[in-house]
C-alpha positions as CSV (number, residue, x, y, z in Angstrom):
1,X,89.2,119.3,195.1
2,X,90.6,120.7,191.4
3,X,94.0,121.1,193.2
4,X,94.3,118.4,195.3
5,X,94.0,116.5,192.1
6,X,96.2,118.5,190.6
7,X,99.1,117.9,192.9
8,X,98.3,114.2,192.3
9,X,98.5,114.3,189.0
10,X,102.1,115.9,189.1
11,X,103.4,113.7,191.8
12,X,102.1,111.2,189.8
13,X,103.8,112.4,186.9
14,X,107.1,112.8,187.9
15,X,107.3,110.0,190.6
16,X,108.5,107.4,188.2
17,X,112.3,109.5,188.6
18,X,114.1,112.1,187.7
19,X,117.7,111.8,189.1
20,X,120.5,113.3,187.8
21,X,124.2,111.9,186.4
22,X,125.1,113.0,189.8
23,X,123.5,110.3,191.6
24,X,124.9,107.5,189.3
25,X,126.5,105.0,191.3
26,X,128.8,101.9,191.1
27,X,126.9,98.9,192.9
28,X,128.7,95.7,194.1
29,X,125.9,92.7,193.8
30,X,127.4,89.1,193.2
31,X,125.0,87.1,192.2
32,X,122.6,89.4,189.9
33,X,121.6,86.4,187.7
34,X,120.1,85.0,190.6
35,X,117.8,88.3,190.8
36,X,117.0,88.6,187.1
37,X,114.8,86.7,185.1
38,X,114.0,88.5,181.5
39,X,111.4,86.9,178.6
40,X,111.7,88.3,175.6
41,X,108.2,89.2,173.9
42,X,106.9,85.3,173.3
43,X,107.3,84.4,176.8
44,X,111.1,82.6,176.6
45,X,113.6,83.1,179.0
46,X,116.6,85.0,178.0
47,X,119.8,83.3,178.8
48,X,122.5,85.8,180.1
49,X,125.7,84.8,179.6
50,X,128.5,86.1,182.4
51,X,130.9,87.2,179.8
52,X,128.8,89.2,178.3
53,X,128.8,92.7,178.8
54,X,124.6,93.7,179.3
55,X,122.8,97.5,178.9
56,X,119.3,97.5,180.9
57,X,116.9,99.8,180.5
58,X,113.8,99.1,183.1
59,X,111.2,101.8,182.2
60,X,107.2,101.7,182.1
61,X,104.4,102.5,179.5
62,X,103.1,105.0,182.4
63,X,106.3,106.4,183.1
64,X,106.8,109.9,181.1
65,X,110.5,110.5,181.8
66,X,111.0,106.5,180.9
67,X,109.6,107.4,177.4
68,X,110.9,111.0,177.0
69,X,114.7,109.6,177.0
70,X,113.9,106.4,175.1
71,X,115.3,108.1,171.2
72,X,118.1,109.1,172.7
73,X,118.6,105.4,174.5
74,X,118.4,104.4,170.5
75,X,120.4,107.3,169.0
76,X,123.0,106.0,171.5
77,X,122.9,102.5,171.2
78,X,123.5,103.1,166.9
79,X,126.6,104.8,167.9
80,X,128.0,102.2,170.2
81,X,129.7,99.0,169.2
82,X,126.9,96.2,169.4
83,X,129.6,93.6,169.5
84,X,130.9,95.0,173.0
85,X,127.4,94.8,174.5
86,X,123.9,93.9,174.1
87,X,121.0,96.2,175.0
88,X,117.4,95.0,176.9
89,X,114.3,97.4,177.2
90,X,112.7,95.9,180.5
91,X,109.3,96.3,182.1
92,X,107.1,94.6,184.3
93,X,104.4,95.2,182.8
94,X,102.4,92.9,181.1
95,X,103.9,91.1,178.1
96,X,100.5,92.5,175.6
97,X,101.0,96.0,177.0
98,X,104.6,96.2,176.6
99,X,104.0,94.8,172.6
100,X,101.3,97.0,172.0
101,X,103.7,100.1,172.7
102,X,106.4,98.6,170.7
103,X,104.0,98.3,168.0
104,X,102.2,102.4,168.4
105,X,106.1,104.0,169.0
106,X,109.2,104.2,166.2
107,X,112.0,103.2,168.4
108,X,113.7,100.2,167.0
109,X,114.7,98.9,171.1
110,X,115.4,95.4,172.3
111,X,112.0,95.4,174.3
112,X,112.3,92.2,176.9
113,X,109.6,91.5,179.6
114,X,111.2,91.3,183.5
115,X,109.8,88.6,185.1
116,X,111.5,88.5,188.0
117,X,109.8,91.9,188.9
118,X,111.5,95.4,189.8
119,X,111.2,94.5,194.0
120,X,113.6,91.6,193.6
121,X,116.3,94.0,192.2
122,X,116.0,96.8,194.7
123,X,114.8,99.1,192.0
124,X,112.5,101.8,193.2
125,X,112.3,104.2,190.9
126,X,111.7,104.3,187.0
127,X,113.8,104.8,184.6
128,X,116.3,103.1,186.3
129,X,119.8,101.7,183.8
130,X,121.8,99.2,184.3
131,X,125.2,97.9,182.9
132,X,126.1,94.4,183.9
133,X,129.5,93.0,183.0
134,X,131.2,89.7,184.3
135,X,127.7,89.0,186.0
136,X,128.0,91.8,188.3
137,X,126.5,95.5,188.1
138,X,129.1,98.2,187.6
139,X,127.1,101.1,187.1
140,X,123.5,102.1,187.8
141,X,121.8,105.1,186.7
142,X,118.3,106.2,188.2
143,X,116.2,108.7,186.4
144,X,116.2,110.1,183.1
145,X,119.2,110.9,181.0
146,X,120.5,112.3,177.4
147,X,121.8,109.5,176.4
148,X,123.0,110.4,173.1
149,X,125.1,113.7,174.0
150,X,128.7,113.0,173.7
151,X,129.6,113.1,177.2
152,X,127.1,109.6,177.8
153,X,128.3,108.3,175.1
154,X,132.1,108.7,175.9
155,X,131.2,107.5,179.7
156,X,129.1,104.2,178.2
157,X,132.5,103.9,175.9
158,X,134.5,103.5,179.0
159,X,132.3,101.3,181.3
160,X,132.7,98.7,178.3
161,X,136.4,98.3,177.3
């Protein structure tokens, strides 16, 4: 019984995703503000603007590869222009749960509540990133990542010229 919850426990674990660069994709979507509703931490809906160029992060309190990469989401977001684009934290988690980690971890990150859920965006796996420019998804990353090396930094660099 000690290992069968054992092997739970690690499937568990390391079920919320751990892709590699590799599997990072361009995605052609339309419409994705049709698909994505975000709230920042008092319960108001963020307006997206098309023209801007957007940096999502959808992660999870439970998720340990979510939380493993999230310095180096903010050592890489302080090295990037924060005129060029604008950077969202989101879970669908309950708005209290996703405060009361804010609150308990350092990271100074643009933590918004998804309340059009992760199912409506045909995301499966956590952490998945994505960058949104012109209203359309250009790149999508799923599983963790070192954000801050110099290689994701120059790739981020380029998505957002």
């Amino acid at each position: 019984m000690t290992n069968y919850l054992s092997v739970l426990a690690f499937l568990f674990l390391f079920s919320c995703g751990t892709a590699t660069r590799e599997q990072t994709e361009s995605v052609d979507h339309d419409n994705v503000h049709a698909d994505l509703r975000l709230e920042d931490m008092e319960g108001n809906d963020i307006t997206i603007n098309r023209s801007e160029t957007i940096f999502i992060n959808f992660w999870a309190t439970w998720c340990a590869p979510c939380i493993k990469e999230m310095p180096s989401l903010e050592n890489m977001q302080s090295k990037l222009d924060q005129d060029k684009i604008t950077f969202y934290y989101a879970s669908s988690e309950p708005k209290s749960k996703i405060s009361k980690f804010a609150e308990q971890k350092p990271w100074q990150l643009n933590y918004v509540h998804l309340a059009s859920g992760l199912e409506s965006l045909n995301i499966n796996a956590l952490p998945t990133t994505m960058i949104i420019k012109n209203g359309e998804i250009i790149w999508t990353q799923t599983g963790m990542r070192e954000w801050d090396s110099e290689e994701s930094i120059e790739e981020i660099k380029e998505i957002i010229k």
